[in-house]
Every structure is written in C-alpha cells, then in structure tokens.
C-alpha positions as CSV (number, residue, x, y, z in Angstrom):
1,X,95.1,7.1,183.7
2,X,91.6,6.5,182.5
3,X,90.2,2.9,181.8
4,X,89.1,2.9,178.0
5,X,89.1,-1.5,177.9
6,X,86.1,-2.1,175.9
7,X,84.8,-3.6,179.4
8,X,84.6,-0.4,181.1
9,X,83.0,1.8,177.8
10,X,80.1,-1.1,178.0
11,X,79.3,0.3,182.0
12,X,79.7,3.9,180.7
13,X,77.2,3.2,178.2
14,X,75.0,1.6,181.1
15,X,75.1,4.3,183.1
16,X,74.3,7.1,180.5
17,X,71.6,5.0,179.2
18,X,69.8,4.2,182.1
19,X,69.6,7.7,182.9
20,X,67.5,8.2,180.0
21,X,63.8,8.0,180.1
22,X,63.7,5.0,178.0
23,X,66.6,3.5,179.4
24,X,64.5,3.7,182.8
25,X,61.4,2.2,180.9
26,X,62.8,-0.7,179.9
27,X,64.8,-1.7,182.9
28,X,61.8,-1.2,184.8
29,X,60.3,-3.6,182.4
30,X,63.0,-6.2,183.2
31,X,62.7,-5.5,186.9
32,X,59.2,-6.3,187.0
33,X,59.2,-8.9,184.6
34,X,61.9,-11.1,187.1
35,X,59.3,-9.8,189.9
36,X,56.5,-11.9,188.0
37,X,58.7,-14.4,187.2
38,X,59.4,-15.3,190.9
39,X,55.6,-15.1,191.9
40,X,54.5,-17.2,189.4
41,X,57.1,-19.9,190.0
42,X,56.2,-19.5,193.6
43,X,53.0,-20.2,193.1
44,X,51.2,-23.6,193.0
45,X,50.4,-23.9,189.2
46,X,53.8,-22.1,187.5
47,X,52.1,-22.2,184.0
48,X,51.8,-18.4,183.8
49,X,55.8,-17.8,183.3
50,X,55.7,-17.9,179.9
51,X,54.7,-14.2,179.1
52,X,57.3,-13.0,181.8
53,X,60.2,-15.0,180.3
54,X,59.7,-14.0,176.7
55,X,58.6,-10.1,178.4
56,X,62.1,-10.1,180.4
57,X,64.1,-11.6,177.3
58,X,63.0,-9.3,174.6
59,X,63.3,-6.3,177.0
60,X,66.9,-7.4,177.6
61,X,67.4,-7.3,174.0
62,X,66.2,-4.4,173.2
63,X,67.7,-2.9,176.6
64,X,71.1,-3.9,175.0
65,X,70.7,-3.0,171.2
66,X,69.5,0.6,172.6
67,X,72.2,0.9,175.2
68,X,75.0,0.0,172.5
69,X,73.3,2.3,169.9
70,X,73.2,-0.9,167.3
71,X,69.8,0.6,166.6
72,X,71.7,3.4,164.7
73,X,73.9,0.3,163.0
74,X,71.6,-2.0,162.0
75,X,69.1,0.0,159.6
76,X,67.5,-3.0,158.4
77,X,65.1,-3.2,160.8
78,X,62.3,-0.3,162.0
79,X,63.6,-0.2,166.0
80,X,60.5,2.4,166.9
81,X,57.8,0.1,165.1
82,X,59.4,-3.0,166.4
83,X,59.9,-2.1,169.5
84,X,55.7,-0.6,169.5
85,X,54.9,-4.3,168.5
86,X,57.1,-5.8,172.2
87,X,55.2,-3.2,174.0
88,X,51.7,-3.8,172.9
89,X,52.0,-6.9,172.4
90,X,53.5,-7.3,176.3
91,X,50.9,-5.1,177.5
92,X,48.0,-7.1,176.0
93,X,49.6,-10.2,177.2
94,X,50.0,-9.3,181.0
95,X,47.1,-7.9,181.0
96,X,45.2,-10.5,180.0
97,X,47.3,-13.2,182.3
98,X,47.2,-11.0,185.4
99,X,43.3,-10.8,185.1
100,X,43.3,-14.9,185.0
101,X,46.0,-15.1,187.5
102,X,43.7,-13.0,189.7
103,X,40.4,-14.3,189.2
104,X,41.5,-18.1,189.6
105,X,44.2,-17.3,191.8
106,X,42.1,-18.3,195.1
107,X,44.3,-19.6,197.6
108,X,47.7,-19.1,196.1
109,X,48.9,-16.2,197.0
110,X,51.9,-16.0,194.9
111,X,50.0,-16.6,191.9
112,X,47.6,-13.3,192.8
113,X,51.1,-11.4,193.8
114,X,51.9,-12.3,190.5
115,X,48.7,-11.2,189.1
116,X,48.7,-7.9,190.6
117,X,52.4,-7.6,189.6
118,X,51.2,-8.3,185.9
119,X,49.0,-5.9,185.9
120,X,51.6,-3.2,187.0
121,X,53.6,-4.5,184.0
122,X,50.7,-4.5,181.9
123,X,50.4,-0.3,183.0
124,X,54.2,0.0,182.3
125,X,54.7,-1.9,178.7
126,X,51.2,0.0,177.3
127,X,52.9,3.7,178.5
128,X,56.1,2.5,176.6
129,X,54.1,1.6,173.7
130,X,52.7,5.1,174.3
131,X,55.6,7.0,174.1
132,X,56.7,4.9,171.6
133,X,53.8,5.6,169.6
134,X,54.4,9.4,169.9
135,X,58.0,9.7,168.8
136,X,57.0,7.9,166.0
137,X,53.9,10.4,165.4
138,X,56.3,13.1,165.8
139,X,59.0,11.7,163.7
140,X,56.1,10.9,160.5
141,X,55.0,14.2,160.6
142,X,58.8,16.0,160.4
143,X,59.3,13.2,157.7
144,X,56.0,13.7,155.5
145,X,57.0,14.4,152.0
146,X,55.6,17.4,150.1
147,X,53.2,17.3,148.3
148,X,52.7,19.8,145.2
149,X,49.5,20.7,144.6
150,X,50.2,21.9,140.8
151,X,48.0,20.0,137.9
C-alpha cells in the first residue's frame, strides 16, 4: 500500500525537483551559502555573514516555492524576473564581499576560506542569473505579439 500522507508527496516532490537542473542550482546555492556562513563565523571579525544569511534564506524560499510548483499558483508575481533580481543581485554581493574578505583577510584563515568560498558562490548565483536570463529571452521571443504592418 503506497504512502500518499501529504508528508511523503512533499519528499517526492524533493526528489524530482532536485533532479532538475534548477533544482540542482539552487541547492548548490544553499550548500555553499551555509559553507560561507560557517567560514565567516569562524573567522575573527564575523561581520561578513550578512550576504550569506539573506543568500541562503532567499534561496530556500525560492527552493521551496519552485519545488511545490506555487510558482504556477501564485501569478501575481514574475518568478523568472524575480528570481533574475536574487541571482544578480547575490552574485554582485558575494563577489564584491569575497574580494574584501580576501584582500583584508591576512591572518584569518577562515575569513579567506570564506572569501574564496564567496567567490565560488559569486560564479554559481551569476550562471543562474544566466540561465535565468535565457529562458526568459527565449520565453519573450515565443511570447512577442504581432505586429501588422498595414497603414
């Protein structure tokens, strides 16, 4: 007799979804992001947690409103342009923190882990926005509406 408690459909959904290449993008994301998390609180001066919280929370959001396919519920809000917004902006953020973690990192070597860890995330969150950026390119252009060229 097969398990259909609302429990075990949330772990089937898991499983699919992670299989899928965003699904794998954005638990990668959170992955990293609790990577950087534990650096930078390892390190000496812990003030560079910030962008890896909020990175790792919105991630898990948007982890969990993808996996349960409320995406396709809530049509209020523009997922793929939203989500482009989290990714650049997360990408411009650990990029920018990693290179300061880095350069004044002397010394503490968590807080260069950290760095170089940001850095990796930075590379990760600006291919998502990537490929976020071309399904949305792809989508516009099978969504343009005619045009009629009579006067």
């Amino acid at each position: 007799m097969a398990d259909t408690s609302p429990a075990a459909n949330c772990m089937d959904k898991l499983k699919s979804y992670v299989k899928t290449p965003k699904g794998v993008i954005l638990a990668a994301e959170i992955l990293v992001s609790l990577i950087i998390l534990i650096c930078y609180a390892a390190s000496l001066y812990g003030g560079y947690t910030a962008v890896a919280i909020c990175a790792m929370i919105f991630a898990m959001i948007y982890f969990g409103i993808f996996m349960m396919e409320m995406d396709k519920q809530i049509l209020l809000i523009n997922w793929l342009w939203s989500d482009l917004i989290r990714a650049g902006i997360g990408a411009a953020l650990y990029i920018i923190t990693s290179l300061i973690a880095v350069i004044r990192g002397t010394g503490d070597g968590a807080r260069i882990a950290g760095g170089v860890f940001g850095l990796l995330a930075g590379i990760l969150f600006a291919y998502d926005a990537y490929t976020i950026y071309l399904q949305i390119k792809s989508g516009s252009q099978h969504a343009a509406a005619g045009t009629d060229d009579t006067v």
